[in-house]
PDB file of N, CA, C, O and CB in Angstrom:
ATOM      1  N   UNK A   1      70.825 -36.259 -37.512  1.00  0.00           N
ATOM      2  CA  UNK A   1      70.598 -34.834 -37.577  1.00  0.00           C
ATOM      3  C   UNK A   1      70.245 -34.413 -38.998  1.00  0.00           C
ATOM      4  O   UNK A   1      69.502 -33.467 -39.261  1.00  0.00           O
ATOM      5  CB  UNK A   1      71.824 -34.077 -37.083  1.00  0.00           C
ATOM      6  N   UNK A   2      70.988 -35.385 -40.104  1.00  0.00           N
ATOM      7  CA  UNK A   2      70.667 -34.489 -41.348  1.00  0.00           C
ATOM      8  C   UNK A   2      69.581 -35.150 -41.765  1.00  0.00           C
ATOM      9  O   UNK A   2      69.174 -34.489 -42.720  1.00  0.00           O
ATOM     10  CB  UNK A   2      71.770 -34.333 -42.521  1.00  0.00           C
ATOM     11  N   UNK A   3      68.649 -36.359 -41.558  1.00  0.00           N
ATOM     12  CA  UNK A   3      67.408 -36.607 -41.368  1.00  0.00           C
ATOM     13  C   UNK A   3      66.359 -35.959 -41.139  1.00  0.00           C
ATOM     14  O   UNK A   3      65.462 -35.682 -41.936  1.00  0.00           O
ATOM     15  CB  UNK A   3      67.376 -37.146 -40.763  1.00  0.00           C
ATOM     16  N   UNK A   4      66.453 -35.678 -39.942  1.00  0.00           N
ATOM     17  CA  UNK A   4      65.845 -34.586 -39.325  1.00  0.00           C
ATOM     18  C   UNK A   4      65.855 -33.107 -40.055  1.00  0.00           C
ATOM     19  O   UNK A   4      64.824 -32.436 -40.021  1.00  0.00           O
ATOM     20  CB  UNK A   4      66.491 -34.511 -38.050  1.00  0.00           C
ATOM     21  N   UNK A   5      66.921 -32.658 -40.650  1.00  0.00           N
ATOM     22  CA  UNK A   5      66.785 -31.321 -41.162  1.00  0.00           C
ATOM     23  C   UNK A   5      66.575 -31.784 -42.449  1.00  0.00           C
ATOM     24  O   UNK A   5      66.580 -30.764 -43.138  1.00  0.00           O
ATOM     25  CB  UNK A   5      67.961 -30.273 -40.958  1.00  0.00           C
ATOM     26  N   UNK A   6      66.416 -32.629 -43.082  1.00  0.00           N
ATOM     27  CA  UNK A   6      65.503 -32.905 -44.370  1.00  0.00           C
ATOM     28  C   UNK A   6      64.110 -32.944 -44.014  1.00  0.00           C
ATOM     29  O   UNK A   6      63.340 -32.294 -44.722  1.00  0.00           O
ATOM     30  CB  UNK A   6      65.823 -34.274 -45.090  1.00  0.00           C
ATOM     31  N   UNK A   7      63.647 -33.602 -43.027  1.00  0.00           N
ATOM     32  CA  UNK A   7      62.009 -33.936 -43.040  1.00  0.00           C
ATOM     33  C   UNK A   7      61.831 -32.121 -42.607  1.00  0.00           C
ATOM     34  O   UNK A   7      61.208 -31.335 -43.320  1.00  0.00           O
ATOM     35  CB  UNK A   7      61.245 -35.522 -41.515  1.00  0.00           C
ATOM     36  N   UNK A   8      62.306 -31.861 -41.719  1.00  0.00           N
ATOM     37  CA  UNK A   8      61.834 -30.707 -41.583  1.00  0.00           C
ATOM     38  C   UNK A   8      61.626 -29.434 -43.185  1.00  0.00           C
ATOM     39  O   UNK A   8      60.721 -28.617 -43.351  1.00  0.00           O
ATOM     40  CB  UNK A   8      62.857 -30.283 -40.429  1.00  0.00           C
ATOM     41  N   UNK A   9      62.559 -29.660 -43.901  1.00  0.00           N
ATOM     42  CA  UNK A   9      62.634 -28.803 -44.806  1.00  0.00           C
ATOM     43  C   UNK A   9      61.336 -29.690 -46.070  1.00  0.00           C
ATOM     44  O   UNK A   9      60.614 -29.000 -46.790  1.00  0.00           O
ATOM     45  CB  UNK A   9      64.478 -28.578 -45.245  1.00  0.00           C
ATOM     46  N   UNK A  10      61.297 -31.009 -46.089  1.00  0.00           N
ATOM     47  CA  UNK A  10      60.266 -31.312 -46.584  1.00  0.00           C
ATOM     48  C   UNK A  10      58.760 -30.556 -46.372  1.00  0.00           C
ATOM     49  O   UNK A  10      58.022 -30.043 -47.213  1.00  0.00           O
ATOM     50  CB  UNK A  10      60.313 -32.455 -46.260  1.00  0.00           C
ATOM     51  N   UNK A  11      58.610 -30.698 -44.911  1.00  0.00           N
ATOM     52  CA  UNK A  11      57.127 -29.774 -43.977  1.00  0.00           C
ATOM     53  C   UNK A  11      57.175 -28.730 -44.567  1.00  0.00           C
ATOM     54  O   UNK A  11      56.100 -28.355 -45.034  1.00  0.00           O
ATOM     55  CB  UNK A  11      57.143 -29.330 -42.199  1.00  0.00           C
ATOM     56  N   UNK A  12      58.243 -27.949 -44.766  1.00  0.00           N
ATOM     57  CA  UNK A  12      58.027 -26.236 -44.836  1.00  0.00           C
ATOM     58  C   UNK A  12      58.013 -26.554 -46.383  1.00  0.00           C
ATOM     59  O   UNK A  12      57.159 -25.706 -46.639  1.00  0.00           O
ATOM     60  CB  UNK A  12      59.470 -24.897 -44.093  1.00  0.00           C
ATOM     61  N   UNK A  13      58.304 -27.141 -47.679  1.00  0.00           N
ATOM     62  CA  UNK A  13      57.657 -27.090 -48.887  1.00  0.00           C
ATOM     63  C   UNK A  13      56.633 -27.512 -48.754  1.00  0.00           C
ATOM     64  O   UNK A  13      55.711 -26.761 -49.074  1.00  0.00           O
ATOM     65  CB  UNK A  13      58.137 -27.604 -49.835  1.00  0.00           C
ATOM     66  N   UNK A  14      56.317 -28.754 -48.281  1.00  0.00           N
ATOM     67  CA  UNK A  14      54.585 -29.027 -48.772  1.00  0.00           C
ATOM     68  C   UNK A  14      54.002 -27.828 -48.116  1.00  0.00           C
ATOM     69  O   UNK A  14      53.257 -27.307 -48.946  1.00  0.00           O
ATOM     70  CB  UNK A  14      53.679 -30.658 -48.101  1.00  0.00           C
ATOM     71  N   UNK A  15      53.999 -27.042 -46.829  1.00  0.00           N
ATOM     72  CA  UNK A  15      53.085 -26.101 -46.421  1.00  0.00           C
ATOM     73  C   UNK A  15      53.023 -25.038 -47.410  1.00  0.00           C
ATOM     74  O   UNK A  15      51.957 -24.495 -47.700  1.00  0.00           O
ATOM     75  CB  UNK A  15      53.395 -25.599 -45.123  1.00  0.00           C
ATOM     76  N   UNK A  16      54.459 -24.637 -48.087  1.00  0.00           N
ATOM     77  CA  UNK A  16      54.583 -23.519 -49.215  1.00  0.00           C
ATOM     78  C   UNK A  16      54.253 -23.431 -50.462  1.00  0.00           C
ATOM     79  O   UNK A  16      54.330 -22.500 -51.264  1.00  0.00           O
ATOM     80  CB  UNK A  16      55.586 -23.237 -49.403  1.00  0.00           C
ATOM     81  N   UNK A  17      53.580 -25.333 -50.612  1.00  0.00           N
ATOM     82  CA  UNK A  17      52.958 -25.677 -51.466  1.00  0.00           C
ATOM     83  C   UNK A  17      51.928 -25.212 -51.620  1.00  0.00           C
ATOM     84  O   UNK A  17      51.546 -24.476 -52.530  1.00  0.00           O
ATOM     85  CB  UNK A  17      52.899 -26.581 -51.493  1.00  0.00           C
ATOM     86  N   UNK A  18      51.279 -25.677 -50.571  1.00  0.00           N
ATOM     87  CA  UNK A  18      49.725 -25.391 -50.646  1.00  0.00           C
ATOM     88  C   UNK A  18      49.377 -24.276 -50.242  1.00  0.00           C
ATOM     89  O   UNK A  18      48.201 -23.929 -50.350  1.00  0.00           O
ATOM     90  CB  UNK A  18      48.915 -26.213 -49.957  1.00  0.00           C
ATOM     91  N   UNK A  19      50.284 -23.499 -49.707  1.00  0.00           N
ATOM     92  CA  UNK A  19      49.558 -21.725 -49.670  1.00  0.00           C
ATOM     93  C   UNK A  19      49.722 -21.203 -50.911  1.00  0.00           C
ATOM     94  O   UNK A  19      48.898 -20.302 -51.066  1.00  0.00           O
ATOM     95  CB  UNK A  19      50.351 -20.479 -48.586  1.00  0.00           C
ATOM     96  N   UNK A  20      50.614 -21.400 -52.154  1.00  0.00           N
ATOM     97  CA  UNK A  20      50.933 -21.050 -53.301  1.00  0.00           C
ATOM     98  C   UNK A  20      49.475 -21.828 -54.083  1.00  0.00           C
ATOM     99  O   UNK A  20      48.982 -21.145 -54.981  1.00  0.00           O
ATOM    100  CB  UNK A  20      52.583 -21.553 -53.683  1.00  0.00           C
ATOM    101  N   UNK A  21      48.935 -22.889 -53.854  1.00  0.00           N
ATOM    102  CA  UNK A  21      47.990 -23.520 -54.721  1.00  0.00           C
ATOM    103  C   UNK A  21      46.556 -23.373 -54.006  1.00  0.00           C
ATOM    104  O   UNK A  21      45.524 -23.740 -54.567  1.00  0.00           O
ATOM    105  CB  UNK A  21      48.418 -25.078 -54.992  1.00  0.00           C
ATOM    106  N   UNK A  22      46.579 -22.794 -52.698  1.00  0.00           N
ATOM    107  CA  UNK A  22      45.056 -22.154 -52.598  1.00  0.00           C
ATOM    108  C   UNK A  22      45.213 -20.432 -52.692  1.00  0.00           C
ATOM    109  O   UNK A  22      44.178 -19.877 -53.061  1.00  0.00           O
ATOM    110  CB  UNK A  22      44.242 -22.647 -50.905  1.00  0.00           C
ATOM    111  N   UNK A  23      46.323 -19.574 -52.417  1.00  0.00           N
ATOM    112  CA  UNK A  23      45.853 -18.654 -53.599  1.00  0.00           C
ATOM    113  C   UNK A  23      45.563 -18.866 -54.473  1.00  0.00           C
ATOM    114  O   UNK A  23      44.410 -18.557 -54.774  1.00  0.00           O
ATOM    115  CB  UNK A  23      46.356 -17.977 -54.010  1.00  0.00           C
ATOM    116  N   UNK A  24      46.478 -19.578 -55.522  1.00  0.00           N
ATOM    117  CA  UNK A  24      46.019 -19.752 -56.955  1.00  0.00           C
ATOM    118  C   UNK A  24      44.478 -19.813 -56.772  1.00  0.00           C
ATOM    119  O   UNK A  24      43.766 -18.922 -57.234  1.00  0.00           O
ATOM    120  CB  UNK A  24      46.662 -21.155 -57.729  1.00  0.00           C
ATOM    121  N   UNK A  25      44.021 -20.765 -56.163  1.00  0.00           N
ATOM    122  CA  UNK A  25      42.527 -21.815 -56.616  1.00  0.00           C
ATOM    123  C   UNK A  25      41.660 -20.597 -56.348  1.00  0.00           C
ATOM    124  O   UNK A  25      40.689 -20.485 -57.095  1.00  0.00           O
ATOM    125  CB  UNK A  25      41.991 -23.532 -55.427  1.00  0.00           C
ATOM    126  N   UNK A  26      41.912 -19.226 -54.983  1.00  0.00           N
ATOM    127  CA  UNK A  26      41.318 -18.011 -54.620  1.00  0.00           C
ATOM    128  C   UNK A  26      41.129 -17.559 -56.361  1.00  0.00           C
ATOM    129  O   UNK A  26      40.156 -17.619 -57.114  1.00  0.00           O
ATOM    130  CB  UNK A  26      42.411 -16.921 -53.450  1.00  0.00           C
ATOM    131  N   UNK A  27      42.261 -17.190 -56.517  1.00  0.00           N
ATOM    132  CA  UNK A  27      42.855 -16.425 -57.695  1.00  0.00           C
ATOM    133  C   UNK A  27      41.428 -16.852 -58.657  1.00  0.00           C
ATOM    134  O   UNK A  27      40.480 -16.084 -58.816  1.00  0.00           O
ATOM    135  CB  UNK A  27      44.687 -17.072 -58.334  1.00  0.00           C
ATOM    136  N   UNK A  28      41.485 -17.710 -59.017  1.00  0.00           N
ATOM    137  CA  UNK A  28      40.627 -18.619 -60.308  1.00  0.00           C
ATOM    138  C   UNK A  28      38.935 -18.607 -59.385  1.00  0.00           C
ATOM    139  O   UNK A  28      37.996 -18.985 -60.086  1.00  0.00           O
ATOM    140  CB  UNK A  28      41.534 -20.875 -60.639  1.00  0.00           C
ATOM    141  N   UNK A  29      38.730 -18.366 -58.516  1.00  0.00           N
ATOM    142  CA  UNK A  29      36.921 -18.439 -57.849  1.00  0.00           C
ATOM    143  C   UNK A  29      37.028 -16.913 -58.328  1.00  0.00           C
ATOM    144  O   UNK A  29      36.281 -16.598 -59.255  1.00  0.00           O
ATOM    145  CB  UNK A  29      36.409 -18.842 -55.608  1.00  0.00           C
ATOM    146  N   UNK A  30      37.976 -15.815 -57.735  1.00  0.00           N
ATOM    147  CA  UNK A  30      37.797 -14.403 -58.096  1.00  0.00           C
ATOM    148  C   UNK A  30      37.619 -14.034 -59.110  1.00  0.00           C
ATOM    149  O   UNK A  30      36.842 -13.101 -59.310  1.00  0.00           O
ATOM    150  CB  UNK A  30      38.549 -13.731 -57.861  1.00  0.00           C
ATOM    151  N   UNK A  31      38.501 -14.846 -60.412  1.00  0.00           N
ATOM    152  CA  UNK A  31      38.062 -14.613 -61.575  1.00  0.00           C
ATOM    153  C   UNK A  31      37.030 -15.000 -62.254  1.00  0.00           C
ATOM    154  O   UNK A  31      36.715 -14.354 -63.254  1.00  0.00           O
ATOM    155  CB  UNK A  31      38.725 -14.799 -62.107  1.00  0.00           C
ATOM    156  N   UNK A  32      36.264 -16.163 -61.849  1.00  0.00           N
ATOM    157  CA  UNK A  32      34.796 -17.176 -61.958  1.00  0.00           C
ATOM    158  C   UNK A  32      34.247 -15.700 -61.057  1.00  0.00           C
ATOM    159  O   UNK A  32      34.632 -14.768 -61.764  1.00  0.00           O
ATOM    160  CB  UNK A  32      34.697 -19.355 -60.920  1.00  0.00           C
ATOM    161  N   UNK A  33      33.841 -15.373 -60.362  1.00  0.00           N
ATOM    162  CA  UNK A  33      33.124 -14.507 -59.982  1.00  0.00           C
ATOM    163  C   UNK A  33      32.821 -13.130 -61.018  1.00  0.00           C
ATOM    164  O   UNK A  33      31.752 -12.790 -61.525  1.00  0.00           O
ATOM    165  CB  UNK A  33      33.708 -14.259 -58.784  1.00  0.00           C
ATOM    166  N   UNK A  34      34.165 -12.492 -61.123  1.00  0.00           N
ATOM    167  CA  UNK A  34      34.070 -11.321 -61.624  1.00  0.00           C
ATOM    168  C   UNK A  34      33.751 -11.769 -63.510  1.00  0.00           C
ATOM    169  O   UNK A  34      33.680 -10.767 -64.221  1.00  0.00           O
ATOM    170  CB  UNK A  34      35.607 -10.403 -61.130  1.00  0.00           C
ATOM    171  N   UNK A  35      33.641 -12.630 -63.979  1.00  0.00           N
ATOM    172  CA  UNK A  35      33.409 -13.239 -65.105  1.00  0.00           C
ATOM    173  C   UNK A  35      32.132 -13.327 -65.161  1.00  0.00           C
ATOM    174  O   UNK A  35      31.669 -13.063 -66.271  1.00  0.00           O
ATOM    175  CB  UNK A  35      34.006 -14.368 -65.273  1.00  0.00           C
ATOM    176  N   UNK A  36      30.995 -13.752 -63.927  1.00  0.00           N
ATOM    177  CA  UNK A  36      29.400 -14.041 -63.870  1.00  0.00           C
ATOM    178  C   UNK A  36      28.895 -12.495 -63.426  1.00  0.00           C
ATOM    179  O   UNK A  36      27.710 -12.282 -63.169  1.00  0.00           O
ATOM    180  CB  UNK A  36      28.892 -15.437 -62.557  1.00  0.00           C
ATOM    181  N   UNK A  37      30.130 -11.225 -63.352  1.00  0.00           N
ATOM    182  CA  UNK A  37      29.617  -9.761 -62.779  1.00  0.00           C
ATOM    183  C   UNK A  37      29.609  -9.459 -64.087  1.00  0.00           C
ATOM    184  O   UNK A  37      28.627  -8.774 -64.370  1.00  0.00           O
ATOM    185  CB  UNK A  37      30.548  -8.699 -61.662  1.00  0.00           C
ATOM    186  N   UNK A  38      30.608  -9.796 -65.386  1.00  0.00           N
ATOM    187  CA  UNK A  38      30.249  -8.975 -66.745  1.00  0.00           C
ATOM    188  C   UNK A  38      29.230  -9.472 -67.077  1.00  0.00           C
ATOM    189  O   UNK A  38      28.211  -8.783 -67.049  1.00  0.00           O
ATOM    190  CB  UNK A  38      31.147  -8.977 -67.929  1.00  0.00           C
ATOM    191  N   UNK A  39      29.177 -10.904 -67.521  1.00  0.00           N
ATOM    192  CA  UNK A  39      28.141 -11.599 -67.865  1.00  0.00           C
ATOM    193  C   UNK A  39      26.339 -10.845 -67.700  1.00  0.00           C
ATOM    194  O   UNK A  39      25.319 -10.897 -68.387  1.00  0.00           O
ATOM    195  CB  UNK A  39      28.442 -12.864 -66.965  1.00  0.00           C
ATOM    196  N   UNK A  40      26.700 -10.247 -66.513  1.00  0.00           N
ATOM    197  CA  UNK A  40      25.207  -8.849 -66.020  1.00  0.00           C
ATOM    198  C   UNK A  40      25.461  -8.179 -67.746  1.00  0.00           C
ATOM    199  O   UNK A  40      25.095  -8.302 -68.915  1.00  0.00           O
ATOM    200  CB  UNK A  40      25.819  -6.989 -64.017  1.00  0.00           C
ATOM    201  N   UNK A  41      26.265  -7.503 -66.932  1.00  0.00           N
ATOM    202  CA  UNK A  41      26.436  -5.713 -68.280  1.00  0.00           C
ATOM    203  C   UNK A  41      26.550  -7.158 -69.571  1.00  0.00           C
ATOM    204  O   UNK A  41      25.418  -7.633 -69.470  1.00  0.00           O
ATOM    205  CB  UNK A  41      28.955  -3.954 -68.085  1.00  0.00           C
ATOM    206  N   UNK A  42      27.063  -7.751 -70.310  1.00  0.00           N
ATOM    207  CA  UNK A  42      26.791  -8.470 -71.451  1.00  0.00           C
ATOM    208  C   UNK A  42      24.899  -7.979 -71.708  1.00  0.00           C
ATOM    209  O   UNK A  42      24.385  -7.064 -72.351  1.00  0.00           O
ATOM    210  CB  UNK A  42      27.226 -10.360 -71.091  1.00  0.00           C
ATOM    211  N   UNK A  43      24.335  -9.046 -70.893  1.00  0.00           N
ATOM    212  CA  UNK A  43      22.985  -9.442 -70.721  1.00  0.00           C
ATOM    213  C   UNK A  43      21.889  -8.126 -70.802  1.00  0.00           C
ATOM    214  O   UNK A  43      20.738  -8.245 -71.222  1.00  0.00           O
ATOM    215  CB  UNK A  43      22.924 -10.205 -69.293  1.00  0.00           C
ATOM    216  N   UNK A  44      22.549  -6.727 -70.264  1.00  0.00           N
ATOM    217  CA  UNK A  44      21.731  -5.494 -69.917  1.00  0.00           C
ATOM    218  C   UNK A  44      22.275  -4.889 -71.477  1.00  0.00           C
ATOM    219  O   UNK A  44      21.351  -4.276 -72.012  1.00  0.00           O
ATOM    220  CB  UNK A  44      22.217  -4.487 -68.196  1.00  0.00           C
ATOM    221  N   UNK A  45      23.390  -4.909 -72.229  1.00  0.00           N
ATOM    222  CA  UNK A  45      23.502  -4.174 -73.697  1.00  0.00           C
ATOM    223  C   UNK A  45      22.617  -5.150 -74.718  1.00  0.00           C
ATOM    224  O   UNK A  45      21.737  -5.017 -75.569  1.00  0.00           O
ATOM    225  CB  UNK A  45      25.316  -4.053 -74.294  1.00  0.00           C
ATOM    226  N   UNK A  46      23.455  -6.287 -74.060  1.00  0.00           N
ATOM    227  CA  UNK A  46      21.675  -7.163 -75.294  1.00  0.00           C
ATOM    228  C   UNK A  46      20.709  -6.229 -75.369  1.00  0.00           C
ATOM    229  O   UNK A  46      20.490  -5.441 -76.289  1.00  0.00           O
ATOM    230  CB  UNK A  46      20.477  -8.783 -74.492  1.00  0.00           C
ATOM    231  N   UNK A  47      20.005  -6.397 -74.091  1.00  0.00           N
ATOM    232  CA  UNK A  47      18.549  -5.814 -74.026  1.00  0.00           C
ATOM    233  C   UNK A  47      18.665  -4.083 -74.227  1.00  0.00           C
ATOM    234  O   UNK A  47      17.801  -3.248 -74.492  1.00  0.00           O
ATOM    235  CB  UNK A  47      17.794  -6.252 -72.374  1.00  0.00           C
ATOM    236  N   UNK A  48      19.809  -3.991 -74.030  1.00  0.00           N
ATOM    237  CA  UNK A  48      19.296  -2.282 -74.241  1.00  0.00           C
ATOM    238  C   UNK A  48      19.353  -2.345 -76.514  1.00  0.00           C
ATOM    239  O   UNK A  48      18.660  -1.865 -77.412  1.00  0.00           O
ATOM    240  CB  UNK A  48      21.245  -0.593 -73.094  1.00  0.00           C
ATOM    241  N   UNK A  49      20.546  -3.184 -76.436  1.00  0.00           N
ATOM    242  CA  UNK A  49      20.271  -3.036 -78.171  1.00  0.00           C
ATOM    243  C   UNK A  49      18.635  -3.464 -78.835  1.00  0.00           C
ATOM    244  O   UNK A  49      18.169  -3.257 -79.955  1.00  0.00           O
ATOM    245  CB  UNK A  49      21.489  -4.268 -79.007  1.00  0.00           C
ATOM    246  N   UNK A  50      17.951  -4.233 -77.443  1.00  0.00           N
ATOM    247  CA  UNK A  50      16.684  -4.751 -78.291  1.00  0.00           C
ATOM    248  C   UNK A  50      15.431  -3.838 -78.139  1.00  0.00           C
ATOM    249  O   UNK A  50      14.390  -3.687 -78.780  1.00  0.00           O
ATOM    250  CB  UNK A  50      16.236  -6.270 -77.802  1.00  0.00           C
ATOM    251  N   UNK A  51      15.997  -3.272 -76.973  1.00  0.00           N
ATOM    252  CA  UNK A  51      15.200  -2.027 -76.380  1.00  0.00           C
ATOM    253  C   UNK A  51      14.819  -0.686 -77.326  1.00  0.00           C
ATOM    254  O   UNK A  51      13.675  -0.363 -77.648  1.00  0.00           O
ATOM    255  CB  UNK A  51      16.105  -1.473 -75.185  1.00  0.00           C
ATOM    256  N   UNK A  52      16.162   0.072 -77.721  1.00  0.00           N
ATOM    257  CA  UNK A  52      16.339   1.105 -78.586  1.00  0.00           C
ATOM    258  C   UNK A  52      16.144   0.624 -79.991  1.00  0.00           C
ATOM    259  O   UNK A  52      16.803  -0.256 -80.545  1.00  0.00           O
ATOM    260  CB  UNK A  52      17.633   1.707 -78.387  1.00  0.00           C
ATOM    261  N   UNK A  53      15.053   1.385 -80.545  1.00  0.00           N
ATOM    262  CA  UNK A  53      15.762   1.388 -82.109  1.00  0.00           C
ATOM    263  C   UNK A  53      16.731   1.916 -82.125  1.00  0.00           C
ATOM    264  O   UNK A  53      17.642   1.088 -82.175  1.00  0.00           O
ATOM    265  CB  UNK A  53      15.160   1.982 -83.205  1.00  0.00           C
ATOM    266  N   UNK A  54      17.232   3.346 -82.101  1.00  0.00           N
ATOM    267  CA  UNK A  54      18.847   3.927 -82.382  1.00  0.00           C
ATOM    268  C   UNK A  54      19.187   3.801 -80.809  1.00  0.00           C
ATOM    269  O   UNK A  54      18.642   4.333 -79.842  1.00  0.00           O
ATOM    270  CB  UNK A  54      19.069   5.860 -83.158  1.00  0.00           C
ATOM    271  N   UNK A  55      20.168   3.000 -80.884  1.00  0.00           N
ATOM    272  CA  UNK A  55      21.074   3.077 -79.787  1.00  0.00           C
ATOM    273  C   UNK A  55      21.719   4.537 -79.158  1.00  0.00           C
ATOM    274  O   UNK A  55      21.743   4.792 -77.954  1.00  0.00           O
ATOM    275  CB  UNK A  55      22.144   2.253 -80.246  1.00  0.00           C
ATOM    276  N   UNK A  56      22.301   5.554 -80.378  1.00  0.00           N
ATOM    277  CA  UNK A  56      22.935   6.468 -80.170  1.00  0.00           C
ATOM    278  C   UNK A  56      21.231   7.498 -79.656  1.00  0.00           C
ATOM    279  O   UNK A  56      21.134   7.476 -78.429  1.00  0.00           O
ATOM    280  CB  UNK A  56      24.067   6.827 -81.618  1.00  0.00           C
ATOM    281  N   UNK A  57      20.457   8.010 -80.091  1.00  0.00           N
ATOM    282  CA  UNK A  57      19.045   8.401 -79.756  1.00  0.00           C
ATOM    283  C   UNK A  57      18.516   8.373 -79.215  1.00  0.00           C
ATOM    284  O   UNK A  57      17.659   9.212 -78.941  1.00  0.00           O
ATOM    285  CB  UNK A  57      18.401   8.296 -80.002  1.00  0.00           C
ATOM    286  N   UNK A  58      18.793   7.074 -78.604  1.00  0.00           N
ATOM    287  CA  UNK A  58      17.560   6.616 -77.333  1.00  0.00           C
ATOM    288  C   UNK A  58      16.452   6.373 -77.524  1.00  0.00           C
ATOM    289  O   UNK A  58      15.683   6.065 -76.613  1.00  0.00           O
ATOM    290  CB  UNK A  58      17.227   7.443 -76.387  1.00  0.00           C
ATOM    291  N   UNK A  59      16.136   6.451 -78.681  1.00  0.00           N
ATOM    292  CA  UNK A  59      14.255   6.491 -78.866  1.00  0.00           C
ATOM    293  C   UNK A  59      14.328   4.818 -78.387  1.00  0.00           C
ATOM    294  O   UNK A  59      15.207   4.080 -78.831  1.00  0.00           O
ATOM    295  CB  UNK A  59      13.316   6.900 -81.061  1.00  0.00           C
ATOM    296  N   UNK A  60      13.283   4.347 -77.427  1.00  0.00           N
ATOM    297  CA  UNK A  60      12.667   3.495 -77.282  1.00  0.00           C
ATOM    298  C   UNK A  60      11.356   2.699 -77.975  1.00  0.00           C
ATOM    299  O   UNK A  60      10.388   3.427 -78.190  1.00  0.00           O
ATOM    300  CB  UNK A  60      12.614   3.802 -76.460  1.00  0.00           C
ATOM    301  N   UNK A  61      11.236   1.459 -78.302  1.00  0.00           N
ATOM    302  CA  UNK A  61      10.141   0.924 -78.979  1.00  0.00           C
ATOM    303  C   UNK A  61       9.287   0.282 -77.907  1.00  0.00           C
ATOM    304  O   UNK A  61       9.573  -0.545 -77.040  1.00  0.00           O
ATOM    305  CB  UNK A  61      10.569  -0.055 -80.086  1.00  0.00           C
ATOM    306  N   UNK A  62       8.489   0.719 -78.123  1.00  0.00           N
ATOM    307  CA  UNK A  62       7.238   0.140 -76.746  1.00  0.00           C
ATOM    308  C   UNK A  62       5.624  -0.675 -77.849  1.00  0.00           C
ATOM    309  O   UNK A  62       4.851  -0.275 -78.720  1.00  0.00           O
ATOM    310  CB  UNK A  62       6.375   2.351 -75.417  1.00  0.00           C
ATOM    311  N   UNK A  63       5.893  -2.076 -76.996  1.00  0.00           N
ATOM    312  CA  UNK A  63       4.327  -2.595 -77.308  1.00  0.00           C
ATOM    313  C   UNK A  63       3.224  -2.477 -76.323  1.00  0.00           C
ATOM    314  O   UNK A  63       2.943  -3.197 -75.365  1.00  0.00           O
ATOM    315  CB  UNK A  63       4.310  -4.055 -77.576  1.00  0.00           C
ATOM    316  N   UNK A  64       2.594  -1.268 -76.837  1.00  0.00           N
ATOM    317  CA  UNK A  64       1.832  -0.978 -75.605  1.00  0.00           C
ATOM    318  C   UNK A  64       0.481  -2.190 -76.036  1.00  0.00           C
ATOM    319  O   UNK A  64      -0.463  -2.331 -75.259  1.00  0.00           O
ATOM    320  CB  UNK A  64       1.333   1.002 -75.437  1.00  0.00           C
ATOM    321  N   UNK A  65       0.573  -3.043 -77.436  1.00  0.00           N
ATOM    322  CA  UNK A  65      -0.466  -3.731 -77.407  1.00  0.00           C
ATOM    323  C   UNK A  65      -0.848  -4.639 -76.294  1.00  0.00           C
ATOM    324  O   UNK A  65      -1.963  -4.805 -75.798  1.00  0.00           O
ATOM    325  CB  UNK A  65      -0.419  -4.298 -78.388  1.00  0.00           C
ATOM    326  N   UNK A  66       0.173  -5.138 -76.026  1.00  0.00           N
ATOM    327  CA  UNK A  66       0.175  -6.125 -74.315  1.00  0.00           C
ATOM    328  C   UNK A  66       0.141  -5.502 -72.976  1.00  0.00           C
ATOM    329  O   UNK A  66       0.390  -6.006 -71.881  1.00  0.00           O
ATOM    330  CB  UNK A  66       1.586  -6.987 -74.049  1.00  0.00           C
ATOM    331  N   UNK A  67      -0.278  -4.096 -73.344  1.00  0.00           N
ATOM    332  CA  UNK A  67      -0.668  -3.536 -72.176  1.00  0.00           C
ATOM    333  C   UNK A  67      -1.927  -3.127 -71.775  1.00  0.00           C
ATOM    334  O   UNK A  67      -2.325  -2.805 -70.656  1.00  0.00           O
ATOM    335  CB  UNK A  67      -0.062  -2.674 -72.047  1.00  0.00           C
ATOM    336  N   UNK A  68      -2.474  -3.180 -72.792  1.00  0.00           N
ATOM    337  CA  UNK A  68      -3.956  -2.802 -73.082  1.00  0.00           C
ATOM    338  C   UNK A  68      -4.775  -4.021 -71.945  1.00  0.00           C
ATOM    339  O   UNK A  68      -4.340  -5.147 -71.702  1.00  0.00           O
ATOM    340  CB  UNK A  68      -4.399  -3.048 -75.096  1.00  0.00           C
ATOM    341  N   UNK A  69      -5.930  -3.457 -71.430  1.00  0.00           N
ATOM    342  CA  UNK A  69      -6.789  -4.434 -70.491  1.00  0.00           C
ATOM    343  C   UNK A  69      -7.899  -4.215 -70.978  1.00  0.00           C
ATOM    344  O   UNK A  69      -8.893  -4.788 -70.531  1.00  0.00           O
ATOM    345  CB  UNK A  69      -6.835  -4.255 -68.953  1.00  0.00           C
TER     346      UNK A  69
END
């Protein structure tokens, strides 16, 4: 009997194992995700700093030479 209520209590840790270590692994893809969503806004202030001469102004710099046909 106390065999038996060891293996059994073994089953119910390893199962409590691994629901504790695939949240986690959730946990860590959610944060890999929301890490490649800043990575956007990073990538869009680059370009807006390369965009604007004054950032605070807004004035934009345009080469309209490469637009010319």
């Amino acid at each position: 009997m106390k065999v038996a209520f060891s293996l059994l209590e073994l089953i119910l840790c390893i199962i409590i194992l691994g629901l504790i270590f695939t949240s986690i692994s959730k946990l860590f893809y959610q944060l890999n995700d929301n890490h490649d969503y800043l990575n956007y806004f990073e990538r869009l202030y680059t370009l807006q700093d390369k965009l604007y001469t004054d950032p605070h102004q807004r004035d934009i710099k345009l080469h309209i030479q490469n637009l010319k046909t």
